[in-house]
Wavefront OBJ file of the C-alpha trace (Angstrom):
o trace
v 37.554 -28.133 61.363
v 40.019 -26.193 59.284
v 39.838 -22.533 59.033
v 38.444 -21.240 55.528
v 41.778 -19.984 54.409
v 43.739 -23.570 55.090
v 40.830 -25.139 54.103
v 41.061 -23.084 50.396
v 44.868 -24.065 50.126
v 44.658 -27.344 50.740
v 42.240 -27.386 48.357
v 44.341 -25.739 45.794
v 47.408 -28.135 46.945
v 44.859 -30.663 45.899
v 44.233 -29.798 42.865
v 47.916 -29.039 41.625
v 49.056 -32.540 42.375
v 46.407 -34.217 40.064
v 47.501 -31.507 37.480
v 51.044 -32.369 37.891
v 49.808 -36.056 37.941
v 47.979 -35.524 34.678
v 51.199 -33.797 32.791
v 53.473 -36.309 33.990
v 51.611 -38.549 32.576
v 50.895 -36.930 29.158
v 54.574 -36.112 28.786
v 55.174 -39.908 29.234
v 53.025 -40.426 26.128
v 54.699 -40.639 22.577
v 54.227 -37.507 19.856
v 52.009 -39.589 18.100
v 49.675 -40.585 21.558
v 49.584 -37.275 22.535
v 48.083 -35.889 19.225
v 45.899 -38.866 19.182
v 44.836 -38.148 22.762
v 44.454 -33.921 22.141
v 42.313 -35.201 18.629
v 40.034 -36.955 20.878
v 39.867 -34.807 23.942
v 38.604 -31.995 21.160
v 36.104 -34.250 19.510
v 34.634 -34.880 22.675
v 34.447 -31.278 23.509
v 32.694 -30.572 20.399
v 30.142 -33.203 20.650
v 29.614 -32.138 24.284
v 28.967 -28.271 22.807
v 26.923 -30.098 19.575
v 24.948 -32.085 22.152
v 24.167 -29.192 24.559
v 23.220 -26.720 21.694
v 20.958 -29.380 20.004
v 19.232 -29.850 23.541
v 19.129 -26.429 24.330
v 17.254 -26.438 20.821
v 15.013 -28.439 21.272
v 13.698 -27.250 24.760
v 13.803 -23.554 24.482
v 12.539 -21.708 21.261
v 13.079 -18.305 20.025
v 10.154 -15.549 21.044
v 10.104 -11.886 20.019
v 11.656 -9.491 22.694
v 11.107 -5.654 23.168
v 14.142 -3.436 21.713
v 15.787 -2.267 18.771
v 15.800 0.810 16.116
v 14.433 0.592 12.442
v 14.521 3.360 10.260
v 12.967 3.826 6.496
v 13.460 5.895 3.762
v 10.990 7.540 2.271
v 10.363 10.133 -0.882
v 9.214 13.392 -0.141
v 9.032 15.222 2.722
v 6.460 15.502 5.851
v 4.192 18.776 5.536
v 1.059 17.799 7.166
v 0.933 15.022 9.875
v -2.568 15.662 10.931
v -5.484 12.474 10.218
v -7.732 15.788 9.179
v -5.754 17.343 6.400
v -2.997 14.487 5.154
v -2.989 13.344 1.501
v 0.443 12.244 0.776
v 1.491 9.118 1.508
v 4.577 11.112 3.559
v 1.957 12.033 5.772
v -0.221 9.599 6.047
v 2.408 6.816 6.741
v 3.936 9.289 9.982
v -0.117 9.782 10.531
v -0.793 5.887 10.845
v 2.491 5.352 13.465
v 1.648 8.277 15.462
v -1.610 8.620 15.800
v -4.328 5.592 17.126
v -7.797 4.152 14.812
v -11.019 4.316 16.565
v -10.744 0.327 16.584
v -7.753 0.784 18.375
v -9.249 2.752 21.184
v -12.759 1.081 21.502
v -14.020 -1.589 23.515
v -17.551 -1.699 21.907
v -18.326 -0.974 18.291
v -22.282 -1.953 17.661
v -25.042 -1.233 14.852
v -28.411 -0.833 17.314
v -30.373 -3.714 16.036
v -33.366 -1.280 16.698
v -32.186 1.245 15.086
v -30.234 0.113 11.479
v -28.608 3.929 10.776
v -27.204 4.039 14.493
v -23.168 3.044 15.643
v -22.838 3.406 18.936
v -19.217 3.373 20.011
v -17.249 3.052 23.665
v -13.885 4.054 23.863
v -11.658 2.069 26.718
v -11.296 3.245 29.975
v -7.564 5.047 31.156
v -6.447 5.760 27.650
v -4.618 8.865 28.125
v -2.394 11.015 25.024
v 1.069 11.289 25.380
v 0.506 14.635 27.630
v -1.115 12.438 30.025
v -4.613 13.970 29.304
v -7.420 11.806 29.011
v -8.266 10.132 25.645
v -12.226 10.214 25.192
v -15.032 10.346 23.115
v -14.733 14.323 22.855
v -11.533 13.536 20.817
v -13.871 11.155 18.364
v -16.461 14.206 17.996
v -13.918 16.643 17.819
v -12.146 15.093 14.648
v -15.059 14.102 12.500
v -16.623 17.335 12.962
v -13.427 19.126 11.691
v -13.391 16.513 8.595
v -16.851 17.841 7.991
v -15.704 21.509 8.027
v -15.493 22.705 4.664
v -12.730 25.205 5.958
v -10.385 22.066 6.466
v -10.805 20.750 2.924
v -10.393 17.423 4.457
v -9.220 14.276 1.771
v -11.787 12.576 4.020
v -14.915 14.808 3.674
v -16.684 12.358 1.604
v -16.650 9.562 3.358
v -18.483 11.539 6.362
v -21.117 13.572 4.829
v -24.593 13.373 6.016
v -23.182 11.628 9.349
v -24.111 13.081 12.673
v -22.282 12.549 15.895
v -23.695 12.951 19.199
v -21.960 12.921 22.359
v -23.815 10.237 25.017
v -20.666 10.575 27.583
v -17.024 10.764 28.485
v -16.506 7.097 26.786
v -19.814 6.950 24.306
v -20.469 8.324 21.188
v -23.452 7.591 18.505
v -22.950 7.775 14.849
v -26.045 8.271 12.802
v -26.331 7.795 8.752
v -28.351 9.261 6.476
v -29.164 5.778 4.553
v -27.568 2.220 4.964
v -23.606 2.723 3.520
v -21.555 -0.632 3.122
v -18.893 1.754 3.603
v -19.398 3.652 6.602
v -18.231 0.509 9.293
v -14.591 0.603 7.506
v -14.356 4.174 7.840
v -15.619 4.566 11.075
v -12.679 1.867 12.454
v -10.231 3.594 10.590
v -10.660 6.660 11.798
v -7.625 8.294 13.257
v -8.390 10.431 15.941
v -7.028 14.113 16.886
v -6.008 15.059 20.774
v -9.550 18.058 20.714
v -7.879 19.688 23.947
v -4.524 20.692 21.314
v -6.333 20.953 18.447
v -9.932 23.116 19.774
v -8.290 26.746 20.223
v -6.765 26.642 16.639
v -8.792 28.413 14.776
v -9.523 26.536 11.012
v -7.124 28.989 8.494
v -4.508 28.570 11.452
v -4.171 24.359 10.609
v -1.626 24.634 8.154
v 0.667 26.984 9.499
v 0.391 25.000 13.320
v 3.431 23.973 14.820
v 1.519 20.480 15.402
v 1.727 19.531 12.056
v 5.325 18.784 11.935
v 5.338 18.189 16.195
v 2.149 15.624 16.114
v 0.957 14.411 19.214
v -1.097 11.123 19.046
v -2.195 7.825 21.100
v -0.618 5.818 18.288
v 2.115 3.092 18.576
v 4.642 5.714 18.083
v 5.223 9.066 19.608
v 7.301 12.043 17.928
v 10.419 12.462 19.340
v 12.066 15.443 17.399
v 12.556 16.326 13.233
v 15.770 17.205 11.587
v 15.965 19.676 8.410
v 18.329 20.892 6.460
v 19.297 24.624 5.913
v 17.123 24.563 2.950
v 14.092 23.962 4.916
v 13.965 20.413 3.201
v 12.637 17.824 6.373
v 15.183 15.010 6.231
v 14.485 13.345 9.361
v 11.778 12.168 11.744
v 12.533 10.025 15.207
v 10.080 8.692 16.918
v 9.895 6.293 20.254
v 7.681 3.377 21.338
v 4.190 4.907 23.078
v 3.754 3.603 26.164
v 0.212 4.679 26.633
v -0.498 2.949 23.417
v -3.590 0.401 24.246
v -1.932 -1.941 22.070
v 1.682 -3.749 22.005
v 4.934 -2.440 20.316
v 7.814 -4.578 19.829
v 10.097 -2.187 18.490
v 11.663 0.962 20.254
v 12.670 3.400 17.980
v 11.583 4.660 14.678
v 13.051 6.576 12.389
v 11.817 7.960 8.894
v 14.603 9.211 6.199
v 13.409 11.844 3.409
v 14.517 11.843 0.331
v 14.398 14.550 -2.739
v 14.560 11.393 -5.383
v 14.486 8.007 -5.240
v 18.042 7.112 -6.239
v 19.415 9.008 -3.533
v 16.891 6.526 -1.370
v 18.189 3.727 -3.196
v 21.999 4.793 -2.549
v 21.395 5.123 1.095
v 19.898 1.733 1.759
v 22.611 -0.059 -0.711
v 25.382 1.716 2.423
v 22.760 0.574 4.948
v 21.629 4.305 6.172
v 17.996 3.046 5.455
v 16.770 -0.466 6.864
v 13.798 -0.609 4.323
v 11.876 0.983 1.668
v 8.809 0.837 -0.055
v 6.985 1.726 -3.458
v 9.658 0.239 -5.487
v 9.293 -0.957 -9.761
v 11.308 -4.191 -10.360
v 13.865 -2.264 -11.852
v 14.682 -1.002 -8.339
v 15.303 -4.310 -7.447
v 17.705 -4.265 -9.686
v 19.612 -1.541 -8.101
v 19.594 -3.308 -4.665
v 22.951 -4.619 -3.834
v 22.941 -5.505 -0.031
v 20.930 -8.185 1.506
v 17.681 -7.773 1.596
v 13.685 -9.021 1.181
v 11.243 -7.969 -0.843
v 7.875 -8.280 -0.084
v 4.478 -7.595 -1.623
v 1.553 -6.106 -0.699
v -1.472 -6.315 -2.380
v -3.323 -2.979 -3.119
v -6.893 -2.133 -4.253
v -5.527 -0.425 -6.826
v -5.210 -0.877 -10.918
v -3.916 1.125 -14.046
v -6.191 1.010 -17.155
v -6.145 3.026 -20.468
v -9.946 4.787 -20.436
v -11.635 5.692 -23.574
v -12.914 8.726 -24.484
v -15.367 7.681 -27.170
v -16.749 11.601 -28.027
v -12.764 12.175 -28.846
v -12.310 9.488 -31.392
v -14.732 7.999 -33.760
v -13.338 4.676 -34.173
v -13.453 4.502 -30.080
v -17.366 4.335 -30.134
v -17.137 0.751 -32.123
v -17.224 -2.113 -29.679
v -15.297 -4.496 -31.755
v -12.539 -1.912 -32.136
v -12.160 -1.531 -28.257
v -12.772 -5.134 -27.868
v -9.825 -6.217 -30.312
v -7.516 -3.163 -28.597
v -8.153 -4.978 -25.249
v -7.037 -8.242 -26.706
v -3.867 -6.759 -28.670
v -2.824 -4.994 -25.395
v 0.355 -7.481 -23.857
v -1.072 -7.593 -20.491
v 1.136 -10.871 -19.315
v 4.055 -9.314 -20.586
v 3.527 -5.981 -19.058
v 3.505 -7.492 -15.557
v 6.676 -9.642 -15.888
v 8.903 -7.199 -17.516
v 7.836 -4.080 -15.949
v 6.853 -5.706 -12.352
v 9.046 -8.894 -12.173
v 5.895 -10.500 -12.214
v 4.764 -8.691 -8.577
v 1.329 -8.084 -9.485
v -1.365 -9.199 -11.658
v -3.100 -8.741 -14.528
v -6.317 -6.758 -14.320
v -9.174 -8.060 -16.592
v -12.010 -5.545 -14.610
v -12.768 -3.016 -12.272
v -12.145 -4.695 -9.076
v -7.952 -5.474 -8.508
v -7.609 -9.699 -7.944
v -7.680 -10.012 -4.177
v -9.811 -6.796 -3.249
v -13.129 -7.502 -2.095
v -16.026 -8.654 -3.862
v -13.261 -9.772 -6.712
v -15.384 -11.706 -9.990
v -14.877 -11.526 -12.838
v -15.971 -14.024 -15.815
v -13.006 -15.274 -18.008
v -13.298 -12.878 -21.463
v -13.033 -15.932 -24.622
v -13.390 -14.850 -28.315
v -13.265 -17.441 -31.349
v -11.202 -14.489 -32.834
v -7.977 -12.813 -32.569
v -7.663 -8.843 -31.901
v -6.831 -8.676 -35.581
v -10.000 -11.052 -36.850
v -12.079 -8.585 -34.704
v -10.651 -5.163 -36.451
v -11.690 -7.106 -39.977
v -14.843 -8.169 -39.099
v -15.644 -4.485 -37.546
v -14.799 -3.491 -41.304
v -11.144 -1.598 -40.047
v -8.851 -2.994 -43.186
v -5.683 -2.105 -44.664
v -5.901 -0.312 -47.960
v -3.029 -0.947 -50.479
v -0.890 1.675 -51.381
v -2.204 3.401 -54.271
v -2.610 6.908 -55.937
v -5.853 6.908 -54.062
v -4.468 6.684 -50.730
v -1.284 8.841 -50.909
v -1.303 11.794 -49.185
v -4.745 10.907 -47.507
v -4.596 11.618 -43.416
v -4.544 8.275 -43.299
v -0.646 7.031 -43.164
v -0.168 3.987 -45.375
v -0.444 0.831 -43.587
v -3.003 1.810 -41.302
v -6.219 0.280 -40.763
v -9.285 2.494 -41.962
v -12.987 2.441 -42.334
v -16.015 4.902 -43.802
v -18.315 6.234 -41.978
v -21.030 8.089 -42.995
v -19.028 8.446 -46.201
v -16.663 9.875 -44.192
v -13.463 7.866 -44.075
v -11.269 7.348 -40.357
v -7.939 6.375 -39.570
v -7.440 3.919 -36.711
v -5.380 6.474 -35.041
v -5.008 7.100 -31.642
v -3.578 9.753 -29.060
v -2.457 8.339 -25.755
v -1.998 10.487 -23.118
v 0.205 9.405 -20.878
v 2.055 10.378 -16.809
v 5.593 11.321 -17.208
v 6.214 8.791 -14.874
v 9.175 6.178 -15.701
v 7.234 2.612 -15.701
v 3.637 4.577 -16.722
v 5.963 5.550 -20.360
v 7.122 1.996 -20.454
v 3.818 0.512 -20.502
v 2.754 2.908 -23.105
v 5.266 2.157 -25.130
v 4.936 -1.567 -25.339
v 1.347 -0.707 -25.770
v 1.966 1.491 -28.418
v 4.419 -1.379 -30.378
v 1.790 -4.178 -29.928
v -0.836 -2.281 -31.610
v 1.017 -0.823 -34.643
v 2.056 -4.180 -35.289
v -1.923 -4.708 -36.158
v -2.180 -1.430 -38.368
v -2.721 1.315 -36.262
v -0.636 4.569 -35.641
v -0.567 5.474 -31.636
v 0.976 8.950 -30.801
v 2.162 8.963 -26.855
v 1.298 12.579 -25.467
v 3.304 12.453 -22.501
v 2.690 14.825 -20.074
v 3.733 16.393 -16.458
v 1.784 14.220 -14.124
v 0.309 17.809 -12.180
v -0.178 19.029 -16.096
v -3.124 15.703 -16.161
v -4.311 15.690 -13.195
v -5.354 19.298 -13.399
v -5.946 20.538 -16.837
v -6.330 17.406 -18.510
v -8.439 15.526 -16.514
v -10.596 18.079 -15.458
v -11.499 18.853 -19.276
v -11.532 15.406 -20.263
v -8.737 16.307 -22.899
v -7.680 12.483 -24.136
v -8.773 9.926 -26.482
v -7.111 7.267 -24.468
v -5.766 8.359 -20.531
v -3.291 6.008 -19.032
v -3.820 5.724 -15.380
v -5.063 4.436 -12.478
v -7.939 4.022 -9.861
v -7.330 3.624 -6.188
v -10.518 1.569 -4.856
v -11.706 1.741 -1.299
v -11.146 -0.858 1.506
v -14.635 -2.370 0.512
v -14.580 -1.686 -3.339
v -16.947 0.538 -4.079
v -17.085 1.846 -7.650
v -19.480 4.174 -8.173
v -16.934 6.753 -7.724
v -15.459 5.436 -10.892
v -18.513 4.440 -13.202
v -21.564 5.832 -11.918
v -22.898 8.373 -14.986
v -23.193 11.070 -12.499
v -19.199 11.093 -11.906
v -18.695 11.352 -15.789
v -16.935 15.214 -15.158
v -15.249 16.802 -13.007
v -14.762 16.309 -10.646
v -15.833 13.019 -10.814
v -13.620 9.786 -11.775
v -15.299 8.534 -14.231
v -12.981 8.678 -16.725
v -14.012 6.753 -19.474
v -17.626 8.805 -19.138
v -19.396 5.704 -19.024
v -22.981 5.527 -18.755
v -25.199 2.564 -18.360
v -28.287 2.928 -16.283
v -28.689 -0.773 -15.597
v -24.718 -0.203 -13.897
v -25.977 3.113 -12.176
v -29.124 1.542 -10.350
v -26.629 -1.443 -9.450
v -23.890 0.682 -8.112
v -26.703 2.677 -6.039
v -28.235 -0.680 -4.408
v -24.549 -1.919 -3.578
v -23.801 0.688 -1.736
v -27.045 0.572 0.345
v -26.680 -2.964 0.605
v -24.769 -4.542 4.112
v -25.573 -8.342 3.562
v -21.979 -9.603 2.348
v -23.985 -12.498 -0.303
v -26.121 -10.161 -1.487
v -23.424 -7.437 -2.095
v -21.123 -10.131 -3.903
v -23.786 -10.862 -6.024
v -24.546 -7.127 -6.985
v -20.963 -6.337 -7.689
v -20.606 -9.533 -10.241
v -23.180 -8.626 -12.393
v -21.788 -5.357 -12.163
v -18.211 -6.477 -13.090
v -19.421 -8.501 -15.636
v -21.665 -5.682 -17.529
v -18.887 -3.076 -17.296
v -16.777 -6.139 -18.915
v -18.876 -6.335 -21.604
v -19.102 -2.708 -22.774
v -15.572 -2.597 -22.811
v -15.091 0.986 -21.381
v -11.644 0.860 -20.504
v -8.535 -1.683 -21.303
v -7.680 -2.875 -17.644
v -3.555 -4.031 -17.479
v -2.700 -4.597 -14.460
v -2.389 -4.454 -10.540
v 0.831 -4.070 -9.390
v 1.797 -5.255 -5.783
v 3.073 -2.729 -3.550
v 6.979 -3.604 -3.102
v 8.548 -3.097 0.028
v 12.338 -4.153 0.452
v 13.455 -4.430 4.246
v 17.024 -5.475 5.834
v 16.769 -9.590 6.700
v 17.012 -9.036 10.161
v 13.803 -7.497 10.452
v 10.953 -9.931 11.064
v 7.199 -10.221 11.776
v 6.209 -7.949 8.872
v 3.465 -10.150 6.949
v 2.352 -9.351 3.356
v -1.041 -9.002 2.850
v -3.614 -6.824 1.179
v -3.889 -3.578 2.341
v -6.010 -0.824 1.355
v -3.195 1.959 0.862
v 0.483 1.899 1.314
v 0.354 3.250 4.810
v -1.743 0.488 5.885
v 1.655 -1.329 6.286
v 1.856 -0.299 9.511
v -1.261 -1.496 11.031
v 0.680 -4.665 11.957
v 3.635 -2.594 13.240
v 3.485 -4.030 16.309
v 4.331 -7.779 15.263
v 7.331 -6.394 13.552
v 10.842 -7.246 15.646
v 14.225 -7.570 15.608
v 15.247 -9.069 18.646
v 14.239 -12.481 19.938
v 15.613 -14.441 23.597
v 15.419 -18.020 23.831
v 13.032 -19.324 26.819
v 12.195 -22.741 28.092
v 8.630 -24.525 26.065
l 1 2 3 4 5 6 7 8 9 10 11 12 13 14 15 16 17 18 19 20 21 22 23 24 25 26 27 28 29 30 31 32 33 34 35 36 37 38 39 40 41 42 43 44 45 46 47 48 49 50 51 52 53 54 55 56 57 58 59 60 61 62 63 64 65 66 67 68 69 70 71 72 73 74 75 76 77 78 79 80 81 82 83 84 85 86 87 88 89 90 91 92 93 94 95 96 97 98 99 100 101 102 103 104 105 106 107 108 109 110 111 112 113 114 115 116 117 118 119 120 121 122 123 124 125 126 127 128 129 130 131 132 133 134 135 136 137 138 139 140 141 142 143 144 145 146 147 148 149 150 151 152 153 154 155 156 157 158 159 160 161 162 163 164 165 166 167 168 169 170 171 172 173 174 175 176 177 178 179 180 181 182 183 184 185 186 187 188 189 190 191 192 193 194 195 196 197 198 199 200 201 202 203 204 205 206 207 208 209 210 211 212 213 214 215 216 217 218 219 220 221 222 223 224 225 226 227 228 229 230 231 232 233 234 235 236 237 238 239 240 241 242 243 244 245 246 247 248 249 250 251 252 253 254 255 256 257 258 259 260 261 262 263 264 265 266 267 268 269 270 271 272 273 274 275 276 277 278 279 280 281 282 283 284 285 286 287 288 289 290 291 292 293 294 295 296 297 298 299 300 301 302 303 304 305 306 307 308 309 310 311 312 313 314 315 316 317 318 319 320 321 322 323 324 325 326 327 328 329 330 331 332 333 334 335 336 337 338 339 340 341 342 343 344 345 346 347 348 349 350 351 352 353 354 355 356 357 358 359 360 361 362 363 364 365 366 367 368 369 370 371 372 373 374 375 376 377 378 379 380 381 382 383 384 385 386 387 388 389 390 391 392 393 394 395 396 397 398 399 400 401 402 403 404 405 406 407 408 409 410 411 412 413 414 415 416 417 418 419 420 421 422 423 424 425 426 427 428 429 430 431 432 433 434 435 436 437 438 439 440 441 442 443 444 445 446 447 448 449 450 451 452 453 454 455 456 457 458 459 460 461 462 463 464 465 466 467 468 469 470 471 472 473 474 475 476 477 478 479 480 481 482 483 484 485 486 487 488 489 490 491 492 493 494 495 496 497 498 499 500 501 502 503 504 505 506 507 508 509 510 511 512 513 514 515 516 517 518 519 520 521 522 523 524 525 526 527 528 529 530 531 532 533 534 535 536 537 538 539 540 541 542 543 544 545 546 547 548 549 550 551 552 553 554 555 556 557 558 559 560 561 562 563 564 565 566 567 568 569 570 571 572 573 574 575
C-alpha cells in the first residue's frame, strides 16, 4: 500500500490528466461548439439547482425559529407601568408584555358547582419572577387587594368591588362574589398580577413616585431591560428581552418601544425604518406611509355616537326629529372616507363583532326629510314675518306651546383631527335638510372634565369603550345618567334598567343573548343617540414580521396577548 502522501499525489496526478484531457479536447472544438457546449453545460446546471430547490421544497417547509428584534413606536410616554394604577394605553401596552394574566399562570380555574359565587383558582407549580422568587397565590391576593384600596385609585376598582379573596395555600386562592356577575370570569383571567414581595413594603402614597414604575418587574413574556430619556426628562425608549421564566412561549428576542411627542414624528421614523410598526392609525396615516408595509385591523368593542341631550334642546325631545337626524347622518360615507372603509357602521349600542352583537335592520317608508314634515318641522318662506326672527331663514321650525323653535343645534365636539371631520360632514348633511348646526369644538381634557361632568351639550360627539363581554349598563342604565356615570344621552327606560340588571346577573350564554337583543332593540327604538361607526384599530407593521393575526380584541393592548406567535425568523426542516 502507498503511503498517504503518494497516495494524495497520485491522486492529484490523476485528476490533472483528465483536466488536461478535457481542455484538449474543448480547444479542439470550433467557436461556435464551444458556446453551444458552455450554453448547455449552464442549462444543465440550472435545472440541476431548479430541480434540487423544487425538491428541497417540497420535502422541508418553513417553521418559526427563536431570534430577532422588533421595535414599535408609540405616542406618549411611559409614566406608570404597574397592572394597579395604568390607564394609558402607554402603560398598559408595556403592562401587558411585561407582566403575566392570571390565565397565564393557572393550571385550574373552576366555579364550585356547590357553591355558584365561589372561583377557586391554582396557580402552576415552579413559576418563579424574574428575581428568581417564587410566583404564588400571595402575588394574586396581594394585587386585587391593592386594586380595592381606595388609596390606589385603581382604573380597575370597579370591576372588583364586593369580591373577597381568601388565601387556601401557596398555589390556591378562592374568589367569592357578592351576586352572579357575567363579568367577573373575564376579569378574573385578565388579571395581571404584581411581584407582593417588591411591591408589600411600599407604602400606598409612595406608588407613584416608586422607582418600579418605570423599572417593572413581571412574569410576563417580556422582561425590562433598561429605559432611555432625554435631557428633558421626556422617556424615549424602552428595551426589553425575551422572559425565560415565562410559563408560556416567546418567539421573539428583543423588544423595543419608541416614544413619541406627536404622531408625525412617529410616522417620519417608521417611513426611515427606525420603527418596525405602529398602531392607532386614521386612513389618512396610511397615506403618509411610504415604505413597505401591512396594515392590519383589529376589531375593538368600541363605537363613536352623537348623544342627545333632550333637557338642552326642545326639538331633541321629538322622536321623529331624532329619528330623521339618524337617517340624514352619512354613516357609509363616514367610514370610507374617514376610515378607508376599516371599520363599520354602528346602527346600536353593541360594536358589529363584540359579543352578544343584534341588532334588527332600522326600515322607514320615509326619508329623513318626509320624517321632519310629518313631525310638523317645515320651512317658512321668507317674509316680513320671519325676518329678523331667531330663526335664520331657511331653517326648519315648529310651535310649541305657542312658542315657536328653530331646528338648531350645538354640537360639541373633541378637538381631535378625524372627531372634527366627522362633525363636519355631519354638520353639511343636515343643513342640506334645513337645519343650522354650530360645531363647539373643544380641548378634549376641556370635555371630559367640565363638560361632561355638567352635562353641558345638546349633542356630544364621542365614544364608548364596551367591556370584553359587553355590558352596558355603564352606558344606559338611569342610575349612570350624571356624573360620574356614562350615560350620556341621560336615558331612562325602566323596562332597559330591569334588563340591564338581569344581564348582568345572568351566566347562561342563550339566555344572556336573548336579554341583550331586546335590549338593543328597545334602546334602537327610542333613538337616544345617533350611532356612526366602529372603527377598526389599525396597526401597520414592516412585511417581514409574521404571525400577528387580526382579530377582535377588547383594547388596543390586547394586541399582544398573541405576542408569542409573532416571528421573524423561520429554518427550513424535513416534513
Amino acid at each position: 500500500m502507498l503511503p498517504a502522501s503518494k497516495n494524495l499525489n497520485w491522486g492529484v496526478a490523476k485528476t490533472t490528466k483528465k483536466v488536461n484531457k478535457f481542455r484538449k479536447i474543448f480547444l479542439s472544438l470550433s467557436l461556435k461548439e464551444q458556446r453551444v457546449f458552455l450554453a448547455a453545460s449552464l442549462v444543465l446546471i440550472l435545472s440541476l439547482v431548479i430541480l434540487g430547490a423544487n425538491l428541497l421544497g417540497k420535502s422541508t417547509e418553513a417553521l418559526p425559529v427563536g431570534g430577532g428584534e422588533y421595535t414599535e413606536g408609540m405616542v406618549g410616554q411611559p409614566t406608570f407601568v404597574n397592572p394597579v394604577t395604568a390607564k394609558t394605553e402607554v402603560d398598559k401596552s408595556l403592562v401587558a408584555l411585561i407582566f403575566s394574566r392570571v390565565d397565564e399562570v393557572a393550571t385550574q380555574i373552576d366555579n364550585l358547582k356547590d357553591k355558584p359565587l365561589i372561583w377557586k383558582v391554582r396557580v402552576k407549580e415552579g413559576l418563579v419572577w424574574p428575581d428568581q422568587e417564587k410566583l404564588t397565590s400571595d402575588d394574586i391576593v396581594f394585587t386585587v387587594s391593592k386594586i380595592q384600596d381606595e388609596d390606589m385609585h385603581s382604573p380597575s376598582a370597579p370591576d372588583w368591588q364586593g369580591v373577597r379573596v381568601e388565601r387556601l395555600s401557596e398555589l390556591e386562592v378562592n374568589f367569592t362574589i357578592a351576586a352572579p356577575d357575567a363579568s367577573f370570569l373575564n376579569n378574573l383571567k385578565n388579571l395581571y398580577i404584581l411581584p407582593s414581595h417588591i411591591f408589600k413594603s411600599i407604602p400606598a402614597p409612595n406608588w407613584r413616585i416608586s422607582d418600579y414604575n418605570l423599572s417593572p418587574l413581571g412574569g410576563g413574556p417580556y422582561k425590562f431591560v433598561t429605559y432611555e430619556k432625554q435631557a428633558n426628562g421626556f422617556i424615549k425608549e424602552y428595551h426589553l428581552k425575551a422572559n425565560p421564566n415565562y410559563p408560556g412561549e416567546t418567539l421573539i428576542q428583543t423588544i423595543n418601544l419608541k416614544f413619541y411627542e406627536e404622531k408625525n414624528g412617529l410616522l417620519k421614523d417608521f417611513n426611515r425604518g427606525g420603527v418596525d410598526g405602529v398602531g392607532g392609525l386614521v386612513a389618512k396615516d396610511l397615506e403618509e406611509i411610504k415604505r413597505p408595509y401591512e396594515a392590519l385591523s383589529f376589531r375593538l368593542p368600541n363605537y363613536y355616537a352623537i348623544f342627545m341631550n333632550q333637557s338642552k334642546n326642545e326639538a331633541l325631545k321629538d322622536g321623529g326629529v331624532r329619528r330623521a337626524l339618524e337617517m340624514l347622518t352619512p354613516k357609509n360615507n363616514l367610514v370610507d372616507e374617514i376610515w378607508g372603509g376599516r371599520g363599520k357602521v354602528q346602527n346600536g349600542p353593541i360594536p358589529v363583532d363584540a359579543p352578544y352583537f343584534y341588532t334588527e335592520e332600522k326600515t322607514s317608508e320615509k326619508t329623513g326629510v318626509q320624517l321632519l314634515e310629518a313631525a310638523g318641522w317645515t320651512t317658512p318662506e321668507a317674509t316680513s314675518q320671519t325676518q329678523g326672527t331667531e330663526t335664520p331663514v331657511g331653517v326648519r321650525q315648529k310651535t310649541i306651546n305657542k312658542k315657536t323653535f328653530g331646528l338648531q343645534f350645538n354640537l360639541t365636539v373633541p378637538d381631535i383631527p378625524f372627531l372634527v371631520q366627522t362633525a363636519k360632514k355631519i354638520k353639511e348633511a343636515w343643513e342640506g335638510a334645513g337645519m343650522e348646526v354650530k360645531m363647539v369644538t373643544l380641548p378634549i381634557e376641556e370635555i371630559d372634565g367640565r363638560v361632561i361632568k355638567n352635562r353641558d351639550y345638546e349633542l356630544l360627539l364621542y365614544g364608548n369603550i364596551l367591556s370584553a363581554d359587553s355590558d352596558l349598563f355603564p352606558f344606559w342604565h338611569s342610575s349612570q345618567r350624571f356624573y360620574p356615570g356614562l350615560n350620556f344621552s341621560l336615558y331612562s327606560n325602566p323596562q332597559v334598567d330591569k334588563m340591564l340588571e338581569k344581564a348582568r346577573q345572568t351566566l347562561e350564554y342563550g339566555e344572556r343573548q336573548q336579554i341583550f337583543a331586546k335590549i338593543q332593540n328597545l334602546i334602537n327604538s327610542d333613538n337616544p343617540a345617533i350611532f356612526l361607526y366602529s372603527p377598526d384599530y389599525i396597526y401597520a407593521v414592516k412585511t417581514d414580521l409574521k404571525g400577528v393575526t387580526p382579530s377582535f380584541i377588547a383594547e388596543p393592548a390586547d394586541r399582544f396577548k398573541s405576542i408569542g406567535k409573532w416571528y421573524l425568523k423561520t429554518a427550513r426542516v424535513f416534513k
